[in-house]
C-alpha positions in Angstrom: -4.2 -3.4 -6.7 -4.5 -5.3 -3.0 -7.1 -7.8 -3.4 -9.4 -6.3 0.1 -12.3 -8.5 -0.7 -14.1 -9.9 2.2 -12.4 -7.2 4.6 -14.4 -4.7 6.8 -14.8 -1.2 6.0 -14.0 1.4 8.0 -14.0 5.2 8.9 -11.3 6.7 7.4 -8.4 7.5 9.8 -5.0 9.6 9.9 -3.0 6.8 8.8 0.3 7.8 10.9 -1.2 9.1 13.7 -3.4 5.4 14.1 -0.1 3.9 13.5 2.3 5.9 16.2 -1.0 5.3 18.7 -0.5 1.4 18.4 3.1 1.5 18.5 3.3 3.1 21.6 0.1 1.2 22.9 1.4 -2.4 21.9 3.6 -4.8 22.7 6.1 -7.5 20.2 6.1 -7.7 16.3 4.8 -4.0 15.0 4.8 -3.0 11.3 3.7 0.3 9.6 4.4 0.3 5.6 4.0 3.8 4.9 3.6 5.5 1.3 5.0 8.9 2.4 5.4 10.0 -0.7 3.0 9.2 -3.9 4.8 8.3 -6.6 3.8 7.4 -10.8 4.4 3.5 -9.8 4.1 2.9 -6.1 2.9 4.6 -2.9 -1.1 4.1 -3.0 -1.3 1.9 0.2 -0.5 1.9 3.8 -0.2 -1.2 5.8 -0.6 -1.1 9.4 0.1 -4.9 11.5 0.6 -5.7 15.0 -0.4 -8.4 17.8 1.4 -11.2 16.3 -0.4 -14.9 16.4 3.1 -16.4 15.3 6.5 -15.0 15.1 9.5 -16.6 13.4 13.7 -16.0 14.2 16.0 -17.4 12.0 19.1 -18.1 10.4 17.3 -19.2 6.7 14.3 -19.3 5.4 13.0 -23.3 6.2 10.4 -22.0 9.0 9.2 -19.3 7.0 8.7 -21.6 3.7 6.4 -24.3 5.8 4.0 -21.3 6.9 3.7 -19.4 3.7 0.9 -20.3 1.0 -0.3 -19.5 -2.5 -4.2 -20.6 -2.4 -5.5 -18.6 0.2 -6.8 -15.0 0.4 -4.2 -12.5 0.5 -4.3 -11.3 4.1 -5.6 -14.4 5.8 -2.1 -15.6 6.1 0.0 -12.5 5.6 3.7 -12.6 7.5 5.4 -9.0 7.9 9.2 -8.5 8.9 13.0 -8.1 7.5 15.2 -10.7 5.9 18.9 -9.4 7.3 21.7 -9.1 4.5 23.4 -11.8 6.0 20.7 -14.2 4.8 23.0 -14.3 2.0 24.9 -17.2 3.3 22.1 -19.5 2.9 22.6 -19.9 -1.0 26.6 -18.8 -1.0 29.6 -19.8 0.1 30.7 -16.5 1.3 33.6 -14.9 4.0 31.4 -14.1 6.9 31.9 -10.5 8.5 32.7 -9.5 12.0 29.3 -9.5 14.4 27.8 -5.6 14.4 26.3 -4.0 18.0 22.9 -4.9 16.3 22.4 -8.3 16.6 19.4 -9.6 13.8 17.8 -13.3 12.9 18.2 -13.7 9.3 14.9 -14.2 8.8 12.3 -12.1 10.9 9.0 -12.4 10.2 5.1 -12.3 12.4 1.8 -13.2 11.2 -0.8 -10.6 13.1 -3.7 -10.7 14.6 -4.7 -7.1 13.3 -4.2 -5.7 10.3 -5.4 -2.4 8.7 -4.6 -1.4 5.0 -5.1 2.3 3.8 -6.0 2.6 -0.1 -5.0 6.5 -0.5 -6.2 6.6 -4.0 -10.2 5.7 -2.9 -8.8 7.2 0.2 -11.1 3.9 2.3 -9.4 2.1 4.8 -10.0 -1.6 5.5 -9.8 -4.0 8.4 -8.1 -7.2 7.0 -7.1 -8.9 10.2 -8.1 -12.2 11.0 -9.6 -10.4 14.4 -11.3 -7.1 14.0 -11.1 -3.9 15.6 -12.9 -0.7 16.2 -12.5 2.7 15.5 -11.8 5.0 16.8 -8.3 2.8 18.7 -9.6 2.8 22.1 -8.1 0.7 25.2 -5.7 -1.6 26.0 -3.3 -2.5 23.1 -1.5 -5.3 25.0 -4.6 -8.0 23.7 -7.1 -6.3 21.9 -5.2 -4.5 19.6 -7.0 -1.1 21.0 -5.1 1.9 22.0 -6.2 5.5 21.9 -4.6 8.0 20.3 -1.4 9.9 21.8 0.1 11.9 19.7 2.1 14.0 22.4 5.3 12.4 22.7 8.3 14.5 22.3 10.6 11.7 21.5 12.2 12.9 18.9 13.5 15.8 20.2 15.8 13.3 22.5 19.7 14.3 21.7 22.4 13.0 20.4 25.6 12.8 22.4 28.0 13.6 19.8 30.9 12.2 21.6 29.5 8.7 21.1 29.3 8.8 16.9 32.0 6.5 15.1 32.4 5.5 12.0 33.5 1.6 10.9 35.2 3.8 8.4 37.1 6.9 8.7 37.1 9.4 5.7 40.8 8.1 4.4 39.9 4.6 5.2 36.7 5.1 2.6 39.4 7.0 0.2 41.9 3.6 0.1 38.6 1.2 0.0 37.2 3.1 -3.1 40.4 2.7 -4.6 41.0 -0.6 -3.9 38.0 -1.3 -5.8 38.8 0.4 -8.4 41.8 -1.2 -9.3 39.8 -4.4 -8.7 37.8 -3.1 -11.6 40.7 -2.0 -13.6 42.1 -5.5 -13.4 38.6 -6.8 -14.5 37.9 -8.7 -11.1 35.1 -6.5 -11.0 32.2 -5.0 -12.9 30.8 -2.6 -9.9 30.3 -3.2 -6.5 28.5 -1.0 -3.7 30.8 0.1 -0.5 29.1 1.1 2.3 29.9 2.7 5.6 28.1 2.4 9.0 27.8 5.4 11.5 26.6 4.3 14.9 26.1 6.7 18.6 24.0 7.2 21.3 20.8 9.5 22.6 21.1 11.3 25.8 18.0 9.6 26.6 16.0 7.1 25.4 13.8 8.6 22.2 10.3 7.7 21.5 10.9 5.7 18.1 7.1 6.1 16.2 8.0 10.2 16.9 11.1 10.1 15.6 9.7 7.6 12.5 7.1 10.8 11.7 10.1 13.7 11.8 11.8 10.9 9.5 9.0 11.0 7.0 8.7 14.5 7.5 11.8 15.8 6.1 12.2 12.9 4.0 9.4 11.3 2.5 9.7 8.0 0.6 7.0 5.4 -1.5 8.4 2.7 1.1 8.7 4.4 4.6 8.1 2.0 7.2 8.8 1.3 10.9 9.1 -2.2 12.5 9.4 -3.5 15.8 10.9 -6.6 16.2 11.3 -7.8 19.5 13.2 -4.8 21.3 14.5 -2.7 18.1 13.2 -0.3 16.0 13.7 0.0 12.3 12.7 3.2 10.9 12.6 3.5 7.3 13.0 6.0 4.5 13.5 3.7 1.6 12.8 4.9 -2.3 13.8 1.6 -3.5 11.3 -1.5 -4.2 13.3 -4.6 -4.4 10.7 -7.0 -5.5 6.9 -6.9 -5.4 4.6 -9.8 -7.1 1.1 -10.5 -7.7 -1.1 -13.4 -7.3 -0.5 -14.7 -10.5 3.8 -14.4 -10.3 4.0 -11.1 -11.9 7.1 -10.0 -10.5 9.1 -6.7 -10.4 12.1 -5.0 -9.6 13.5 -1.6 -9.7 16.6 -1.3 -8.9 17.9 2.7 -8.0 22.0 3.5 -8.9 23.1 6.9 -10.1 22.4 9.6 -7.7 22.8 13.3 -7.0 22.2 15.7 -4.7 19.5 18.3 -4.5 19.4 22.2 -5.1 17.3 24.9 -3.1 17.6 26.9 -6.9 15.4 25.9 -9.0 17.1 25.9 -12.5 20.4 24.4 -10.8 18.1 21.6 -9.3 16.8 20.9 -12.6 20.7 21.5 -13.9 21.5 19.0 -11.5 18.8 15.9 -12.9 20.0 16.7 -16.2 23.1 16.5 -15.4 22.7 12.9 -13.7 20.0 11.8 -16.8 22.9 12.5 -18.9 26.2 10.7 -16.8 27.3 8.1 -18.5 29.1 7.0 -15.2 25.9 6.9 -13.4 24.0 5.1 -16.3 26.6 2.4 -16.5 26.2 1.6 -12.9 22.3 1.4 -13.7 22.8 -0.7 -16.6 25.0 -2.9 -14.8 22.5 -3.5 -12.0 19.9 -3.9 -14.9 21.6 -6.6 -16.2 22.7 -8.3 -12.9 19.0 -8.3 -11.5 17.6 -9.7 -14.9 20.1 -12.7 -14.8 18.7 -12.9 -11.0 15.0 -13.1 -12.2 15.8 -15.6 -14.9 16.9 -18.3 -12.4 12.9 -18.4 -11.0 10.9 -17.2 -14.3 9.4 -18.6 -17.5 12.1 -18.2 -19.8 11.2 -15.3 -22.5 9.4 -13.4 -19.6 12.3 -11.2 -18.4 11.9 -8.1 -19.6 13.4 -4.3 -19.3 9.9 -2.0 -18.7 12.0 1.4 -18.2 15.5 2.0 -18.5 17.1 5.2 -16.1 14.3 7.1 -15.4 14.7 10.2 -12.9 12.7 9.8 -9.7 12.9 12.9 -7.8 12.9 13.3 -3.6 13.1 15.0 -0.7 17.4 15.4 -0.8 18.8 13.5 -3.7 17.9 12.8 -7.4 18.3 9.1 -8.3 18.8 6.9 -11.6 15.6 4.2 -11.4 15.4 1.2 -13.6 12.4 -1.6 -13.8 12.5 -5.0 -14.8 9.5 -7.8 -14.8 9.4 -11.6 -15.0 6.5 -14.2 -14.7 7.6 -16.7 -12.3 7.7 -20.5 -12.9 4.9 -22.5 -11.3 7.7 -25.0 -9.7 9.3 -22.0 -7.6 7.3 -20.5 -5.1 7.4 -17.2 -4.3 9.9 -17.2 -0.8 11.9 -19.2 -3.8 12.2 -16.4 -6.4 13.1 -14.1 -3.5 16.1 -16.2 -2.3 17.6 -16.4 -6.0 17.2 -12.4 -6.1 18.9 -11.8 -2.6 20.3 -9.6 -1.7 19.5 -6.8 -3.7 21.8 -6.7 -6.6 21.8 -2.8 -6.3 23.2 -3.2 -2.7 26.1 -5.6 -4.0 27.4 -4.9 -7.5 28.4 -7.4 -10.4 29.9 -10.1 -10.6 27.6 -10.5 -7.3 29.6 -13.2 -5.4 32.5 -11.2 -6.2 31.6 -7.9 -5.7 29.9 -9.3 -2.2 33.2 -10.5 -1.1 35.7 -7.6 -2.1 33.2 -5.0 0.1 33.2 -7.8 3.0 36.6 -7.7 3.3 37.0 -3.7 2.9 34.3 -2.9 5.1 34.9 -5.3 8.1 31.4 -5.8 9.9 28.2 -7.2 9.1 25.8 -4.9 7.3 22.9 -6.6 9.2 19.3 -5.4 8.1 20.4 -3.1 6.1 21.3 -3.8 2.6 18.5 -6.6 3.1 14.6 -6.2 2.4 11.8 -5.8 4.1 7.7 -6.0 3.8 5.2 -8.4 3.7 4.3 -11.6 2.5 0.9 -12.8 1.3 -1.1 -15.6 1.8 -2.1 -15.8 -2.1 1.6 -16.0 -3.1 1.7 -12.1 -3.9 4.6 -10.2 -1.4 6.0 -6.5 -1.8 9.6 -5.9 0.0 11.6 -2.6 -0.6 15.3 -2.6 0.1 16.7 -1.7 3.5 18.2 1.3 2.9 17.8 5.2 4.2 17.2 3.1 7.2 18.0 4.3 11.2 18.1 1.4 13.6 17.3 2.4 17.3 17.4 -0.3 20.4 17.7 1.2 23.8 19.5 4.6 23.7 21.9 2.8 20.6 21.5 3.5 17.0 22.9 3.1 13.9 22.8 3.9 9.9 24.8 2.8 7.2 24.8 4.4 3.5 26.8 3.6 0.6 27.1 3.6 -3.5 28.2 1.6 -6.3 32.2 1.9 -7.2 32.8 2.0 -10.8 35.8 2.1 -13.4 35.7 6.3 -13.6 34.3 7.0 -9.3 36.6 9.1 -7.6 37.2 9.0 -3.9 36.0 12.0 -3.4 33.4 12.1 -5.6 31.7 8.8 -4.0 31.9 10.1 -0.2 30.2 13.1 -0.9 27.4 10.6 -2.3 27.4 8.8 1.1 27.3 12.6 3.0 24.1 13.3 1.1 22.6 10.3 1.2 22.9 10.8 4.7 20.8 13.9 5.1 18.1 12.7 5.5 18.7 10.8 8.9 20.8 13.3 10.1 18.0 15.9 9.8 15.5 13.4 11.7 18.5 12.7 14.6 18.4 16.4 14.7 21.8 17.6 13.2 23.1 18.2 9.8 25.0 15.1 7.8 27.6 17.9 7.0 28.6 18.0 11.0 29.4 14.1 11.2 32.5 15.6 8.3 33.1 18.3 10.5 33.3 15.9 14.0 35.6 13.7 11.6 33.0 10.6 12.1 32.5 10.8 8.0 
């Protein structure tokens, strides 16, 4: 539970249609963490921040570890943004990728002026911003924070101009680097490791990004949904996967997703389908290796004795896909702070594979280009040491008319080529459906 003491009540509002009025409205760092979809362990807030009294762009994580704190309330010295998979470098010694079109710091993060938090199970919404606002959003959102409520924009109806889509890997290329790692596994270089693929094009016309972010969470709702602005590109998230959260008093946990499967409009083959994936024992080893890569992550930051498996491949159930969901807790050590225990942890070990360093540099080398926010995390940090960051993926990134998406899964000993592109396809949907086209045409144009 957020601790909301001391902030001001207020009338309850539509919690995305507040948050698409001050994106369009405002101006710089912008952050809506959106439970879109309720689920048994996450989902009961909404975090709305904007009007930033400090902003930080880096390479590592220095800046940002002088500003955060562990004494103070919660929300008086809260810092929202994205730490970039490339942040990586900071503790390894690791081949560095070629540049992507998208550009990111490392380390992204604003402290705001305003800040709103919904609490959908009291269903109260409270102003926790270190200057207050008014409801209902009226006025200029430049200084005061106050814009009214447009809800008209059409921007995501804004086309795609198919001719523009690529791929940093074609389909074949995909088939040779899933079968480079699996003789990389065979040999026993490797345990797992996740391959991803990037898919990148252009609008016709510049869209409206908060419109587009509600289609997103439309037709594919997630516990961590959230859309950032940081400096001039949009993030727009669908992410079902919480990297790592932690109380005021260290608690922290992780629950790493691997083992997935599509959805069916039938009923009893939907439910065929989850058994099916419940009962893999491919899909349960590449949970149970994660498992065991993100507890030896937790150990280097927690009392020793404190790591501990809470569920083991349990089925979480969404909009397109059925996914294998493990979660694992640790108390941290009072000699690592919190940015600390987040830095031994990155990047997500679900978004690498085991051994990590190994795994990390085998897909670098198949895949080319740097991953950039996604595979990273993003969310908030608080000023009583507690912080709650999901993992960058289901994730569209729009600057300009430009965008790009990357999805991926974990390689293992018995993947086929096949098999594991079809995973990408579907996880894929989901975008695709918000773009306004079908992840089955990007086959059919050759781009996947």
């Amino acid at each position: 539970m957020l601790p909301l003491a001391g902030s001001n009540p207020l009338p309850w509002a539509d919690p995305m249609t507040t948050a698409l009025a001050v994106a369009r409205a405002s101006e710089g760092g912008f952050a809506f963490l959106h439970s879109s979809l309720r689920t048994r362990y996450s989902g009961r807030y909404s975090l709305l921040a904007w009007n930033p009294v400090e902003e930080i762009r880096d390479p590592g994580t220095p800046t940002l570890a002088t500003r955060l704190t562990t004494s103070q309330p919660c929300f008086t010295n809260a810092w929202f943004g994205a730490l970039a998979y490339e942040l990586r470098h900071e503790t390894e010694t690791l081949t560095p990728a070629a540049p992507g079109a998208f550009g990111f710091a490392n380390v992204h993060f604003f402290r705001p002026r305003h800040l709103l938090v919904w609490d959908h199970e009291t269903r109260t919404l409270h102003d926790a911003g270190v200057v207050r606002v008014t409801l209902p959003l009226r006025g200029g959102g430049k200084g005061g924070g106050q814009p009214a409520h447009d809800t008209d924009a059409n921007g995501h109806n804004a086309q795609i101009d198919l001719s523009t889509l690529s791929s940093n890997l074609t389909r074949a290329e995909y088939f040779a680097a899933v079968e480079n790692l699996r003789e990389a596994i065979l040999s026993g270089r490797l345990y797992q490791a996740n391959l991803t693929r990037k898919c990148s094009g252009r609008f016709t016309q510049t869209p409206d990004a908060p419109s587009l972010f509600a289609r997103l969470c439309e037709v594919s709702p997630a516990p961590y949904s959230a859309l950032l602005r940081l400096d001039d590109t949009w993030i727009l998230s669908s992410s079902p996967e919480r990297f790592l959260t932690m109380d005021e008093s260290g608690k922290a946990t992780t629950r790493p997703i691997k083992g997935s499967c599509a959805r069916a409009d039938n009923s009893d083959e939907d439910a065929r389908l989850a058994a099916a994936l419940q009962a893999s024992p491919k899909d349960r080893a590449e949970n149970l290796m994660i498992v065991d890569l993100m507890r030896n992550d937790f150990s280097r930051g927690a009392i020793p004795g404190s790591v501990r498996v809470e569920e083991l491949c349990a089925l979480d159930i969404y909009a397109t896909v059925h996914h294998l969901s493990s979660t694992v807790n640790a108390q941290r050590r009072a000699d690592v702070t919190p940015l600390d225990f987040t830095r031994h942890c990155f990047p997500p070990g679900s978004m690498t594979g085991a051994p990590k360093i190994a795994a990390m540099e085998h897909c670098t080398k198949l895949e080319q280009i740097e991953r950039g926010i996604y595979s990273g995390a993003l969310g908030w940090f608080g000023g009583d040491g507690s912080l709650d960051l999901s993992v960058v993926i289901r994730t569209l990134i729009v600057r300009g008319r430009d965008f790009e998406f990357q999805v991926g899964g974990g390689i293992v000993a018995d993947s086929t080529p096949e098999g594991e592109w079809r995973e990408t396809v579907t996880k894929a949907r989901g975008i695709c459906a918000a773009l306004g086209f079908t992840a089955e045409s990007l086959v059919e144009s050759s781009v996947f």
